[in-house]
C-alpha positions in Angstrom: 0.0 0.0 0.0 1.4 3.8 -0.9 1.9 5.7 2.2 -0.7 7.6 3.2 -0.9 11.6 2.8 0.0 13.2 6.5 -2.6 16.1 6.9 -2.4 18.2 10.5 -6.0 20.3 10.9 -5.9 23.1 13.3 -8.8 24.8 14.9 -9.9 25.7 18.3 -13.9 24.6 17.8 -13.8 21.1 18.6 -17.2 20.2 16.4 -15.1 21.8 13.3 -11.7 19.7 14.5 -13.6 16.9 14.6 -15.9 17.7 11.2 -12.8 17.8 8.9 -10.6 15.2 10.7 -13.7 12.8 9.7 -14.0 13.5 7.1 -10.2 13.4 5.7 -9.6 9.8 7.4 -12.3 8.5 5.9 -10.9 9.1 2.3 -7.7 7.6 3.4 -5.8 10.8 4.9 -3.4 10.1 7.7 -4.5 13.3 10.2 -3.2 15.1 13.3 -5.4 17.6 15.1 -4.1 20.6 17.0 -6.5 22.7 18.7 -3.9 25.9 19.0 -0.9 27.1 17.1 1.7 25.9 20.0 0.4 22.6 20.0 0.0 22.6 16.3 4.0 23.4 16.3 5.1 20.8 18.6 2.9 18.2 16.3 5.4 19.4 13.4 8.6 19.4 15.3 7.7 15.7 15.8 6.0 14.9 12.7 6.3 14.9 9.1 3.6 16.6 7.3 2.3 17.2 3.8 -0.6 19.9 5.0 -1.1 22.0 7.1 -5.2 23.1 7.6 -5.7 25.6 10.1 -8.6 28.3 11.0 -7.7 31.9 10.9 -8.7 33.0 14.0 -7.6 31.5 17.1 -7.1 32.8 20.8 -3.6 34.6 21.3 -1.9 32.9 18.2 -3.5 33.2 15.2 -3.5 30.6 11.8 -1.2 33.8 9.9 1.1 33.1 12.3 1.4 29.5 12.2 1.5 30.0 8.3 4.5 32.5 8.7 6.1 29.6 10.8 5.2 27.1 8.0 6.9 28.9 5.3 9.7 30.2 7.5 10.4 26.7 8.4 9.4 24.0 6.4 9.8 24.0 2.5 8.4 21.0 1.6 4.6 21.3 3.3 1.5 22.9 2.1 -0.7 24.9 3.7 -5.0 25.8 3.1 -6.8 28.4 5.9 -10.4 28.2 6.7 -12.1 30.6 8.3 -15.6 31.5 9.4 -15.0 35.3 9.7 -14.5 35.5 5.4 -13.4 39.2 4.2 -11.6 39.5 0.6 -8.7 41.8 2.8 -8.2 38.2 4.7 -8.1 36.2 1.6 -5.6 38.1 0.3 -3.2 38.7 3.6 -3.7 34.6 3.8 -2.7 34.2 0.2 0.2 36.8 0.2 1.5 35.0 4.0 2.0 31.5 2.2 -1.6 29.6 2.0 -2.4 27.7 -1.2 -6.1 27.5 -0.3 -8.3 29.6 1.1 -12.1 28.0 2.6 -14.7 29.7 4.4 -17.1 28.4 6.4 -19.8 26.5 6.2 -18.1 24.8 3.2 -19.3 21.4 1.5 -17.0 18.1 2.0 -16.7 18.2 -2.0 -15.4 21.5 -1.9 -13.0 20.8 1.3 -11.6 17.4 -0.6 -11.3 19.1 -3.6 -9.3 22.1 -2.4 -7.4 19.4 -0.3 -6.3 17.8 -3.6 -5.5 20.9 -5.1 -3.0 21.7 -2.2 -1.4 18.1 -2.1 -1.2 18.0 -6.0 0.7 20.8 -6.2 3.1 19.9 -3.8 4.0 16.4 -5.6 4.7 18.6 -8.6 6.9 20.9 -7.0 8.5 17.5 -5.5 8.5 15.7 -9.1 9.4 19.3 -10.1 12.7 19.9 -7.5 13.8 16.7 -6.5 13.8 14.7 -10.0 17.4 13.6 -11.0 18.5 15.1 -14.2 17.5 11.4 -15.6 14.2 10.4 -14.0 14.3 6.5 -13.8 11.4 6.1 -16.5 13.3 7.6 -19.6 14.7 6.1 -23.1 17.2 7.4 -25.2 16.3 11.3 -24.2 12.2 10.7 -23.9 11.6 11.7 -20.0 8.3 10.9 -18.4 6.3 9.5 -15.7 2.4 10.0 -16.6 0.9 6.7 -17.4 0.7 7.8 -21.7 4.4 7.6 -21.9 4.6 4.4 -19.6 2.7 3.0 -22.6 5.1 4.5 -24.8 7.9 3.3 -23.4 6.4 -0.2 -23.3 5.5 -0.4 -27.3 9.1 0.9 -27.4 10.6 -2.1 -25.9 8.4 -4.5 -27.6 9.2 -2.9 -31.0 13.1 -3.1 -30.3 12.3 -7.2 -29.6 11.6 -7.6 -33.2 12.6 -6.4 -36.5 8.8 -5.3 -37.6 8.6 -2.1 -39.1 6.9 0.6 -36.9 5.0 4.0 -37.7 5.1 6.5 -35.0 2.3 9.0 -35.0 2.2 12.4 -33.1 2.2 16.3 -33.8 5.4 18.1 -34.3 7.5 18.1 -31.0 6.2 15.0 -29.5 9.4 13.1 -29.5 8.8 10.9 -32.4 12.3 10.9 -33.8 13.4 10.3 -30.1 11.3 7.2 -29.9 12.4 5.5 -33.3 15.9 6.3 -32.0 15.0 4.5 -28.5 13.7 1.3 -30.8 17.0 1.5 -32.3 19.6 1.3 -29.8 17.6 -1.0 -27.7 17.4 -3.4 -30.6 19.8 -6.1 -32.3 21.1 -3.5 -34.9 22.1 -0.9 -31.8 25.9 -1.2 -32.8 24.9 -0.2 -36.6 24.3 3.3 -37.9 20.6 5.3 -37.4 20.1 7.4 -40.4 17.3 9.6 -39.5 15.8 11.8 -43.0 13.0 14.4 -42.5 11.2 13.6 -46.3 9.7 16.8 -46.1 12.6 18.9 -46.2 14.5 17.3 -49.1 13.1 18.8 -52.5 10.9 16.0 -54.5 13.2 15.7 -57.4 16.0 15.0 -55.0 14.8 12.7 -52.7 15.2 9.6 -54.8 18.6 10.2 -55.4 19.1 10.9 -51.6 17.3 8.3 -50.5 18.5 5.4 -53.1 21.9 6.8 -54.1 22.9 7.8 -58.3 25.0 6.2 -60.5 27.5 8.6 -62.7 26.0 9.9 -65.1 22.6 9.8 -64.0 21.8 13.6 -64.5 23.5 16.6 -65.0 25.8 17.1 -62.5 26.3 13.5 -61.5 29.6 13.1 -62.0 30.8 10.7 -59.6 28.4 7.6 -58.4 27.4 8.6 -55.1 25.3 6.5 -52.5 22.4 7.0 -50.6 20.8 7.2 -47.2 19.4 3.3 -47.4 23.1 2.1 -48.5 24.2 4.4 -45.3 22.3 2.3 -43.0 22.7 -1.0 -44.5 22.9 -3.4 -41.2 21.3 -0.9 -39.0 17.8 1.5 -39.6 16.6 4.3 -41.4 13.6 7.0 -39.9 11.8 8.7 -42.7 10.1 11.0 -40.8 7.0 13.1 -42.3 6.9 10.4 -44.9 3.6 11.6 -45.6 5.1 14.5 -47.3 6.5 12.3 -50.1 4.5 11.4 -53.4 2.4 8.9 -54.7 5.6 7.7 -57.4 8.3 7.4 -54.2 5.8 5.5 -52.2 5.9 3.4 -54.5 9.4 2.7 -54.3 9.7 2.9 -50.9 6.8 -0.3 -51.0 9.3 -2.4 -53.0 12.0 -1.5 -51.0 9.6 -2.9 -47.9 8.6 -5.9 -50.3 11.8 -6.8 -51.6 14.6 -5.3 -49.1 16.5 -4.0 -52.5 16.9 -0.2 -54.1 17.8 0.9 -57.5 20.5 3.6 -57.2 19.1 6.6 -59.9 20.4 5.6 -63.4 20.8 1.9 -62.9 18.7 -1.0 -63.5 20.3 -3.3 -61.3 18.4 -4.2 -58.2 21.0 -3.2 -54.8 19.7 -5.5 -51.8 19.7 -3.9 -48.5 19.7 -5.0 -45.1 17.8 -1.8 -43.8 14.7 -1.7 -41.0 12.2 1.0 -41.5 10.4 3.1 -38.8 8.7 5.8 -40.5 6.9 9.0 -38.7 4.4 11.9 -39.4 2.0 13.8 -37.7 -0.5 14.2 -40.6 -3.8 11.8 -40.6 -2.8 8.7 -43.0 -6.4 7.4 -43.2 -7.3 10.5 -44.0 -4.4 11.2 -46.6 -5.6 7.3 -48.1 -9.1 8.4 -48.6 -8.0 11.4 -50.5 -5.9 9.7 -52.9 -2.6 10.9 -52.0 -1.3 8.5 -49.8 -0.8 4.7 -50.7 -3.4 2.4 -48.6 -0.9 -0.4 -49.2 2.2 1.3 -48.4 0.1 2.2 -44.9 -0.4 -1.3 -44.2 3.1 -1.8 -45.2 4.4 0.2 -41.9 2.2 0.3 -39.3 2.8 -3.1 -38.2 3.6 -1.3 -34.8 1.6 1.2 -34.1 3.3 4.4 -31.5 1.0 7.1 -30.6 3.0 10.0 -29.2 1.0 12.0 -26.9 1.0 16.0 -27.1 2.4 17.6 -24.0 -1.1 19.2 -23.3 -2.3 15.9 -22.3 0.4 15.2 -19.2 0.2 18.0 -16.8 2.7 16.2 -14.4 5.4 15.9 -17.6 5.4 19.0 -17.6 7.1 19.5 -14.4 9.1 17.0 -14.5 10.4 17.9 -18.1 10.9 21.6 -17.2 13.3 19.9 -14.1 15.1 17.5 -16.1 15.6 20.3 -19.3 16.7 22.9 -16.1 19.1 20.4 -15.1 20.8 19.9 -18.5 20.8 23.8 -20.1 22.6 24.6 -16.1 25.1 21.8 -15.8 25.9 22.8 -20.2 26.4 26.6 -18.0 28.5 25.4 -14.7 26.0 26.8 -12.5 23.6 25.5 -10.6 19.8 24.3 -11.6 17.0 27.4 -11.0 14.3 26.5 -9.2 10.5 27.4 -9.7 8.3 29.1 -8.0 4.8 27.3 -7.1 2.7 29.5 -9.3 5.6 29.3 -12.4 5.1 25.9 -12.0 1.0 25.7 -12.2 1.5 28.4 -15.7 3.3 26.0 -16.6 1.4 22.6 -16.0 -1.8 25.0 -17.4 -0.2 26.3 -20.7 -1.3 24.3 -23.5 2.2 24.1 -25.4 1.3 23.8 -29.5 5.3 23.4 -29.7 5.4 20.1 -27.5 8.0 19.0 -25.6 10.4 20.9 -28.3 8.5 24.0 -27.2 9.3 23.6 -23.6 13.0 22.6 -24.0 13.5 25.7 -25.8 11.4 28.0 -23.4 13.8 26.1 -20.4 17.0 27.0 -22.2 16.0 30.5 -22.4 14.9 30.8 -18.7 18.2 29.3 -17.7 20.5 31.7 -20.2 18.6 34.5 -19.4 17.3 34.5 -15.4 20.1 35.2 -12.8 18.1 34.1 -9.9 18.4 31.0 -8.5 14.0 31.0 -8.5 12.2 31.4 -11.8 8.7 33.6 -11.2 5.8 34.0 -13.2 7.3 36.9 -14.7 10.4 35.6 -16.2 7.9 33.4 -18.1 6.5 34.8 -21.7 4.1 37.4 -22.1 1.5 34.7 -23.7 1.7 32.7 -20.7 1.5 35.5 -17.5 -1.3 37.2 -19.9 -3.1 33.9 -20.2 -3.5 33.9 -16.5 -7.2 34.7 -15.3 -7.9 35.6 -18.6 -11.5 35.8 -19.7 -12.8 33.7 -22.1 -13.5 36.6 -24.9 -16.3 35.6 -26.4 -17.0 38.7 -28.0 -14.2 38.1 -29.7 -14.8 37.5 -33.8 -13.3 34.2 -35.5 -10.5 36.2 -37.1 -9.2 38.0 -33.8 -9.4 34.4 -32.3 -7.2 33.2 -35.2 -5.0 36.5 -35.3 -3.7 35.4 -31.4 -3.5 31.9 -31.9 -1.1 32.8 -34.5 1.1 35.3 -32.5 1.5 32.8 -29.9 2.6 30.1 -32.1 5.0 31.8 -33.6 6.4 33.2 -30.3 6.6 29.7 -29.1 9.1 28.5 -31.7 10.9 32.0 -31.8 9.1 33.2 -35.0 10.5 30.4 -37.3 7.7 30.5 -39.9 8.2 26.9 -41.0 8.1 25.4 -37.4 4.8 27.3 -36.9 2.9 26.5 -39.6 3.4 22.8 -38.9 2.2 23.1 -35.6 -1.0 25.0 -37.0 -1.3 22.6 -39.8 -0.8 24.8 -42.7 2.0 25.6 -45.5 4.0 28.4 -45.3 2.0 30.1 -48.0 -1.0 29.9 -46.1 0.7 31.0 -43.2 1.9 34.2 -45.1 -1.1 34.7 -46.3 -2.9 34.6 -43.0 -0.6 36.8 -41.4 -0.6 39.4 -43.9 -4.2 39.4 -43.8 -4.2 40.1 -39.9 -1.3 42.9 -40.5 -3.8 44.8 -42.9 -6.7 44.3 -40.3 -4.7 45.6 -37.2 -3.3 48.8 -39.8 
């Protein structure tokens, strides 16, 4: 059984002592009571606590005391104030002295668990956030993560390293998935063999045969050597095509017989080249969808995703996030020789709330920049991006047009990725001519 949360509850009515301390043992809470600040200080002298609940107003020493002592005292305990006496001036002197929660009475037992959780989820993140090694035990060739979506991962991963199947990886941009297929590699049989990792869509179509296949002299203009290709690079080991969605009709076609046939024809000959090659291939585009629109091969798709790996977006693990932003802090600092930054509580919930278009690539890049450029050894909600502070307690704007919605989601792609045009519009789904197009639409709005 997982040790149980330690919760102390402080408050000098006995019916309310009594009230929450029910109420938190029987959902599985370990609890202390205390029924004045001294006695609530000897229980943490002696006692290791995760929480700290106490009433604001008690004879001679009151709960803002006992939360100055908290802070003052113990870094690694949270801390929630109820009161029955509720004034927004006492909300906000409880908030600014250290307390994570604030409850006034009467309150509901959903809305005292609740805020319970919120306290003690916070603090394992700060813990996952503070404490993690710069390699957290569940990681693979550079993925990090401990959410239960990249457990899965990392399972399929070692399964697909156990055989010799080929293996699509599936994800938006900045999930990891070139990390992955290189995790599948050096875990396999071929580990001691090159990985030849080639991003299809940024290799012109009239040049990615001969990149991909190798030329013979002759072949063209300008072939005047024979020259070989990526698949002949990684003969005894594996080759990534990533975005191979990107490719046409006529090289998936010959990317089919080299899966078929495990040979190549070099550009210019007519003499089959056999290759000892294993394929993972990766995009973040919809194949089905590509199929059913006649411009991706249904039987080239069958071809690779023997293995299915679904790389989950960063959006969809909160505690990642944390531990990520830890592990990246750790790397950019030790690169620096000087010691990881910390973060803040409330840096650390922007970030767990942000949605991050960019994915993990996204944070790594926002973490190097915090480390460069902050000289304090904490990281605040400030030193974060404008998009992210501004995000907080924003409205939902829904007097906002469609266009205006559009405009910002734009802005803050592009300043995720540092205004690279090419990055952005894969994230947003786009081509770069849309993208320019889009954004000088907006420009003539705004002027």
């Amino acid at each position: 059984m997982p040790e149980r949360e330690r919760i102390l509850v402080v408050d000098d009515a006995p019916d309310a002592l009594e009230l929450v301390e029910r109420n938190l043992v029987a959902h599985g809470y370990k609890v202390f009571t205390a029924n004045a600040v001294p006695e609530a200080i000897r229980v943490l002298d002696n006692t290791s606590v995760d929480l700290v609940i106490t009433d604001l107003k008690m004879p001679k020493v009151s709960g803002l005391d006992l939360v100055q002592h908290v802070r003052q005292n113990l870094k690694d305990t949270g801390i929630m104030m109820i009161t029955g006496y509720p004034t927004i001036q006492g909300a906000v002197t409880a908030v600014k002295s250290g307390a994570q929660e604030y409850l006034t009475k009467p309150f509901t037992d959903d809305e005292l668990l609740s805020a319970v959780r919120r306290v003690l989820d916070l603090l394992q993140a700060r813990r996952n956030a503070q404490v993690a090694p710069p390699e957290p035990p569940s990681s693979m060739a550079g993925l990090v993560g401990e959410s239960q979506l990249m457990r899965d991962v990392f399972q399929t991963i070692s399964k697909a390293a156990s055989t010799p199947a080929t293996v699509l990886i599936i994800g938006e941009s900045g999930t990891g998935k070139e990390l992955a297929a290189r995790a599948i590699h050096y875990n396999s049989d071929r580990a001691s063999a090159p990985f030849v990792p080639v991003n299809c869509g940024s290799i012109p179509e009239n040049l990615l045969e001969s990149e991909l296949f190798g030329h013979v002299k002759g072949a063209f203009t300008g072939a005047s050597e024979s020259r070989a290709g990526f698949f002949q690079t990684a003969d005894g080991g594996t080759i990534f095509l990533d975005e191979i969605s990107d490719t046409s009709l006529a090289m998936q076609a010959k990317l089919l017989r080299v899966l078929q046939d495990g040979e190549i024809y070099m550009v210019g000959s007519s003499r089959p080249r056999e290759v000892d090659v294993r394929v993972l291939a990766a995009t973040n585009k919809d194949l089905r969808t590509l199929i059913k629109n006649r411009v991706f091969r249904e039987d080239l798709f069958f071809r690779l995703h023997v293995i299915t790996i679904s790389m989950p977006p960063l959006r969809e693990r909160e505690d990642d996030v944390l531990l990520l932003s830890s592990h990246f802090a750790a790397k950019f600092a030790e690169e620096l020789g000087r010691l990881a930054p910390r973060f803040s509580d409330e840096a650390l919930q922007v970030l767990r709330n942000y949605h991050w278009p960019g994915n993990v690539r996204e944070l790594e890049n926002l973490i190097q920049r915090l480390v460069v450029m902050t000289e304090a050894d904490v990281i605040e909600v400030p030193d974060l991006p404008s998009m992210m502070r501004f995000s907080l307690g924003r409205e939902a704007g829904l007097d906002r047009t469609l266009a205006e919605v559009e405009a910002e989601h734009i802005r803050n792609v592009l300043a995720s990725v540092g205004g690279n045009k090419t990055r952005a519009a894969e994230i947003l789904g786009i081509d770069r001519k849309t993208l320019r197009e889009k954004l000088k639409l907006h420009e003539s709005k705004r002027g």
